[in-house]
N, C-alpha and C positions, 0 to 999 in steps of 0.2 A: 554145768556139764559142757564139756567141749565136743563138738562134733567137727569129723575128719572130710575131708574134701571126699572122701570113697563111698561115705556112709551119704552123705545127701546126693553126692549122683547115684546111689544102688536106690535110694527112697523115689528120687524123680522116675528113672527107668520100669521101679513095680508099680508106682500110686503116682503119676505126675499131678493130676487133678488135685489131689490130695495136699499137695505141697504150696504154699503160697508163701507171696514175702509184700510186706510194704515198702514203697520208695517216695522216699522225697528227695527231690531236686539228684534225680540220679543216684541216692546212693539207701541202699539198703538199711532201714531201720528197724525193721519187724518182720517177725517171721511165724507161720505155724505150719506145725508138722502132724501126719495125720499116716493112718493104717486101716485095713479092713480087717475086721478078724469076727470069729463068731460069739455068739452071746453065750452060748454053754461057756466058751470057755473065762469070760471074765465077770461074768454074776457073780459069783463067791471069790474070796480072799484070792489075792493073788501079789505078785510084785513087778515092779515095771522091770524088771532082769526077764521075768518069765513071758510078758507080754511081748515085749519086744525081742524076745527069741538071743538074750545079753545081747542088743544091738544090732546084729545082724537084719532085723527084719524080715527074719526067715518065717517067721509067724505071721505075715501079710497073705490073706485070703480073700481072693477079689470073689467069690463066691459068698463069703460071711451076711451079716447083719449089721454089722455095728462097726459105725467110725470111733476108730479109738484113737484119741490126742495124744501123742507122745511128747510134743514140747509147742509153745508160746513164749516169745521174748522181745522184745520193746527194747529201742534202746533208749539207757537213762534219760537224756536228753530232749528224748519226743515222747517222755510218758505226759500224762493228762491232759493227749488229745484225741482219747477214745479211741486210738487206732488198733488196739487188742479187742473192742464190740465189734468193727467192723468185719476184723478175719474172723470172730466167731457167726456173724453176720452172714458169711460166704459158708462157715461150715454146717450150717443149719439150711442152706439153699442146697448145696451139695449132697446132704443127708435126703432133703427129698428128692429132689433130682434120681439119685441112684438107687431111689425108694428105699433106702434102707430104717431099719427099727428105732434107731437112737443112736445118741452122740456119747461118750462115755470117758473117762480118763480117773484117773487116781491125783486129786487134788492136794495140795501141800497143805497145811495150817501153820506156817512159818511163825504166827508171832501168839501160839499155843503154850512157847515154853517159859512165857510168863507168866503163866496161869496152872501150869501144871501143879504145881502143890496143894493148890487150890480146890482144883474141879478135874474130875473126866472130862474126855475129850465127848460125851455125850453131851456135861453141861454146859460145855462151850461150845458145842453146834449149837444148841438152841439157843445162846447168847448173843451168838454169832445173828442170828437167823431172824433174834428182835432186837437187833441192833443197840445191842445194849453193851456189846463188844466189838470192833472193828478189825478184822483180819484181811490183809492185803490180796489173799488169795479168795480166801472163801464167802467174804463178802460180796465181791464182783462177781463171782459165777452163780451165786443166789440171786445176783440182781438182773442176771443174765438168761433166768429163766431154767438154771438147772436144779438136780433136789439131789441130797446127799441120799443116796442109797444104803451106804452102808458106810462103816470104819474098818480100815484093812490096819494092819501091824506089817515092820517092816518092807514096805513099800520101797520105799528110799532109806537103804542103812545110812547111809552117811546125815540123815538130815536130823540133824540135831535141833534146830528152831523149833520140829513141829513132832521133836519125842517119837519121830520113827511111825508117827501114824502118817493118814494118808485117809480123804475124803474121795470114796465111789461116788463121784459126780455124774449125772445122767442128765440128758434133755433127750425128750421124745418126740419122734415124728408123728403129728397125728396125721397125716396123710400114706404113713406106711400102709401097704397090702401087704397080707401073705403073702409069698408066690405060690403060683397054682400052674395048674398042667396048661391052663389056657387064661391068661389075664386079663380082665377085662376090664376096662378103666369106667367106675363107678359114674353114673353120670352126677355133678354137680349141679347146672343150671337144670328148673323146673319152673316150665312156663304153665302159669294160673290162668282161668278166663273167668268172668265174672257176669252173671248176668242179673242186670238192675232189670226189674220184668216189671212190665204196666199190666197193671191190674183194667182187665175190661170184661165182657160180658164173655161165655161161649156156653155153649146150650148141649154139648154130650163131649164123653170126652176126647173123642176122633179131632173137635175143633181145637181142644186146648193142646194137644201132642201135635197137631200140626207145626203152633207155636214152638211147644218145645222145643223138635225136632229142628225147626227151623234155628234156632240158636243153636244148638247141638254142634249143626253142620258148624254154621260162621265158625265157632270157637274152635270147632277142631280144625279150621281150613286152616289156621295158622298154629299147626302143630302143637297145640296145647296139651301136657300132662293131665290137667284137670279142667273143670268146669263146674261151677258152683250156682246154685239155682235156692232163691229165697225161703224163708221159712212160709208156709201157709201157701204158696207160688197160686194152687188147687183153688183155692178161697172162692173162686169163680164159679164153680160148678156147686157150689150152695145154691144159686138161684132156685134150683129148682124145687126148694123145700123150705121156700119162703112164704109159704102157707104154713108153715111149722114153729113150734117153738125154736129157740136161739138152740137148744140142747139137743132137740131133735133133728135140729140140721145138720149140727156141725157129725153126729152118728151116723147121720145119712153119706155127709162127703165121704165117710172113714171107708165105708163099701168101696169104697174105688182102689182104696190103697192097694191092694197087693196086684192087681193088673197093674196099676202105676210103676210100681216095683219093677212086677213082669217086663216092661215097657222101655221102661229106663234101662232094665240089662241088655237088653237088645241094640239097646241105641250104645250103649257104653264099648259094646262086640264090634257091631259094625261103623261106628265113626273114631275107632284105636283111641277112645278117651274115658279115662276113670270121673263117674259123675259121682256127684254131692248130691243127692239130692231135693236141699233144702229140708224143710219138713211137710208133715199131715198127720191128719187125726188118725188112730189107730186101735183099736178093740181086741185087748186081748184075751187070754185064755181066762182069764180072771173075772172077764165083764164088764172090769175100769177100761175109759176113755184116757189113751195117751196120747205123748206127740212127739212123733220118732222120725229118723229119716232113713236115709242106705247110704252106702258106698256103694256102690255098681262098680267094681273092679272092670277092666276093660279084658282080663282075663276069664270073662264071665264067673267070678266067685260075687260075692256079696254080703255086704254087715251090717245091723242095724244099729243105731246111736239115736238115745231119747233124753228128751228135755225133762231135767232134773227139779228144775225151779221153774216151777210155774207162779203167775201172775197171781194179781188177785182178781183181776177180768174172768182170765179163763178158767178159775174156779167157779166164779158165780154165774158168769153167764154159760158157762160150757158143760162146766162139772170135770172139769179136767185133772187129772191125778201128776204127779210128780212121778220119773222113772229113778233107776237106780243103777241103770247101767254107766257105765264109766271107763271106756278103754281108748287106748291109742291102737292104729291100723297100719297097716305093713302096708306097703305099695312097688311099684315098680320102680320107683323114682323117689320117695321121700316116707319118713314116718309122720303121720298124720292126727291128729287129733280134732275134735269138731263138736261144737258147744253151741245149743241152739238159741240166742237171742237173750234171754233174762239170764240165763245161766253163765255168759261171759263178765255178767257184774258180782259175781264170787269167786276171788281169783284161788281160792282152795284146790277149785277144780283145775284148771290151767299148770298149778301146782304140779300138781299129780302126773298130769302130762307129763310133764316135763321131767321127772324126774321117771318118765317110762323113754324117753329118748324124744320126745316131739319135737318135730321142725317145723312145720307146718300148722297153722291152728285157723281149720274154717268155721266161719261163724254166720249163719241163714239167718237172717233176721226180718222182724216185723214190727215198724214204728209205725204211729198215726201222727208224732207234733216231733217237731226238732226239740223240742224238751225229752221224749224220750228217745229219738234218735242219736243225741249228744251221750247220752248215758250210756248206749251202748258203743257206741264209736272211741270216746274219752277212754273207758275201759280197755277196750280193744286193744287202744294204742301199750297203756298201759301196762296189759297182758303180755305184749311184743317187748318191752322194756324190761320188763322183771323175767321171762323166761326166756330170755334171748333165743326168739324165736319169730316169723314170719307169721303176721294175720292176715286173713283174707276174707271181708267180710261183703256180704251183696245182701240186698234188702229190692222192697217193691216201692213202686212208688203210682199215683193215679188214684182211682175212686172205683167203689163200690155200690151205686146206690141203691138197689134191688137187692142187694145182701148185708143182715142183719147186723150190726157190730162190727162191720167192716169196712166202713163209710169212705175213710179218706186215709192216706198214705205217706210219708214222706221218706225220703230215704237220699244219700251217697255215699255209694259202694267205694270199696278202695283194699289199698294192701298199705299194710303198716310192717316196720323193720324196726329192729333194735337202735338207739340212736347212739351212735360209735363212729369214726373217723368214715369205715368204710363203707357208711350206708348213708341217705339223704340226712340234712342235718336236723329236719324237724320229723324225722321219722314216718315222714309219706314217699312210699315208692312210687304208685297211682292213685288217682282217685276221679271217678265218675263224673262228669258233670249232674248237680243234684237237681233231683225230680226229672229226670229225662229216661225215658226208655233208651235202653243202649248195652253193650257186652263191653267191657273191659277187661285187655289182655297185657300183662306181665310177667317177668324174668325173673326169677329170685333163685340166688347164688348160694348153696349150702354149705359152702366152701367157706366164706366169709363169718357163716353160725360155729363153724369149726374154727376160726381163728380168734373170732370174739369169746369163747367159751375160753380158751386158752393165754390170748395177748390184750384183750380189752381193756380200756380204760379205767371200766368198773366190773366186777364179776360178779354179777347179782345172784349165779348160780350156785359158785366155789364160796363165794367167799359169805354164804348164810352159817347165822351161828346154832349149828344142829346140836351143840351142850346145852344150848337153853330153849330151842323151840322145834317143832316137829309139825311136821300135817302131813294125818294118816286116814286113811280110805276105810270104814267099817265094815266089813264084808257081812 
């Protein structure tokens, strides 16, 4: 295609952005051409006469959706130095920039009419696609992160190589918005706090929320999203029913829970922070002994989440039942999901999450030996790895010795990240110093689980083989 000295000054003057060229040593070697138009009108079949309005560009709509490619060319002599990645490079930055939906153009299949006698041009996209065929064109924009949407006829009458078809190429923005009457730029960074809580004595529970609250504040002083408080944190206030059996204690703590509740939404209102509330024993309408915790929204709502897999401890010494709830939670800032302590060593559950949209995954926990603190930590990591998603886990650490079964503690808290270029490389964001009383506060970028789900090295999410294996929720 020859393009006229009038046609690229009218392209610069409607889309300049839009126009780019490579230079080496002064002189023009590569060039891409680009338009805005809307997505209605090139979803279905169409031909690049009609897209480009026969050349004119009268069909450029700076209002539109969709960058649409109208040419790419290299010259012979500086092909296979990647300088066609690079201007697509710029037009995938350009596309979010002007927030637009996707990138789009009608691909050629040039070296198709070898194959034509043969196969559809269906069996040669998928031939194409496992490289089991080599096409100049459609090979590079597969590898380039685009997916063939569809096959158009007559796209190009002249192009005889590729029989008149023509590949609906698409790359997506995942950071497009809608537009709305009022736009609001989604917040990405979500700052976690973590509290590693020393187990000591307190004698009502005025004494123990003093503590709370006292963390509450710190974590929210440096504008924390959330705040995360161990599984059992309460364990303390058994003292007082240690004239009791082990089972008749831990029924006794459970009486506190829903003031505790009460306690925590209050605190979650007034210090603008969404709290975790670790877990505690809980008696429900049934008569079983559970062990559940909240979400305290800071918008005064609230959710309960209970520990699924219970121990073989707190069967025998507690009589503690397994729950069966199992949901991810909506927040102001990130989708959340939250697995209490045993239950992070069956990655089924995490699973599931993740496939409800989870970013976030907090996990309360309570070990007594670095033998079982490794198990849930090792996990943990694990769980960040396989559901490319952010762990945040806080544990207690100190001694018990006036309370039954609760002797001694070990714990370090921390946040774990997928491990991918753009995150730490042994998959630790933070981590507590271990058996120390202390809050730990960090940053985690959801931005980055949005580019990892899409450009990753490995894509543990996309790329599971759902023809031969499944994990499903029993309701």
């Amino acid at each position: 295609m020859f393009w006229t000295r009038e046609q690229i000054q009218k392209l610069i003057k409607i889309f300049p952005e839009g126009q780019i060229v490579t230079v080496v040593d002064d002189k023009i070697v590569g060039c891409a051409l680009s338009i805005i138009v809307d997505y209605d009108k090139v979803k279905n079949d169409h031909t690049y006469a009609q897209v480009t309005g026969k050349e004119t560009f009268n069909t450029h709509n700076p209002k539109g959706n969709i960058l649409y490619g109208i040419e790419v060319f290299i010259h012979p002599g500086y092909r296979g130095l990647r300088l066609a990645r690079r201007m697509y490079e710029y037009r995938k930055e350009l596309c979010e920039t002007l927030n637009l939906k996707a990138i789009m153009f009608g691909g050629r299949i040039p070296n198709y009419h070898k194959y034509a006698d043969k196969m559809r041009p269906k069996e040669y996209i998928e031939r194409v696609r496992q490289r089991e065929i080599y096409d100049p064109v459609l090979t590079f924009q597969l590898s380039n992160d685009f997916h063939v949407r569809k096959v158009m006829t007559n796209y190009l009458p002249n192009d005889e190589e590729s029989k008149h078809y023509a590949c609906l190429l698409q790359w997506d923005n995942i950071y497009y918005q809608p537009p709305t009457q009022e736009y609001i730029s989604p917040k990405t960074t979500v700052r976690v706090g973590l509290v590693q809580w020393q187990m000591r004595s307190y004698k009502t529970l005025d004494d123990l929320f003093e503590q709370v609250e006292f963390f509450v504040d710190a974590v929210s002083d440096y504008k924390s999203d959330f705040v995360l408080f161990p599984e059992y944190f309460n364990a303390p206030l058994m003292s007082k029913y240690n004239d009791k059996g082990e089972s008749q204690a831990i029924r006794g703590l459970a009486k506190y829970t829903d003031e505790i509740r009460e306690r925590f939404m209050n605190l979650a209102i007034s210090y603008n922070i969404n709290i975790i509330t670790g877990s505690m024993p809980y008696v429900k309408e049934d008569g079983l002994l559970y062990n559940v915790g909240f979400l305290c929204r800071r918008d005064g709502t609230y959710e309960m989440y209970e520990k699924l897999h219970v121990t073989p401890d707190e069967i025998k010494s507690w009589g503690l039942n397994g729950g069966k709830l199992l949901n991810t939670f909506d927040t102001d800032c990130a989708k959340i999901g939250v697995l209490i302590c045993y239950d992070v060593e069956f990655p089924e559950l995490s699973r599931l999450m993740a496939d409800q949209g989870m970013q976030i995954l907090f996990v309360p926990f309570l070990t007594d030996t670095q033998n079982a603190y490794s198990r849930v930590r090792v996990c943990a990591q694990a769980r960040a790895i396989e559901n490319e998603c952010f762990v945040v886990i806080a544990g207690s650490v100190g001694n018990l010795p006036r309370v039954h079964n609760m002797d001694i503690q070990y714990a370090q808290s921390g946040v774990f990240t997928p491990c991918d270029f753009a995150f730490p490389t042994d998959g630790k964001r933070a981590e507590a110093t271990p058996n120390t009383e202390m809050i730990l506060v960090s940053d985690v970028d959801l931005d980055l689980l949005n580019e990892l789900h899409t450009y990753g090295s490995v894509r543990n999410l996309k790329d599971r083989r759902n023809d031969l294996y499944e994990v499903r929720y029993k309701k």
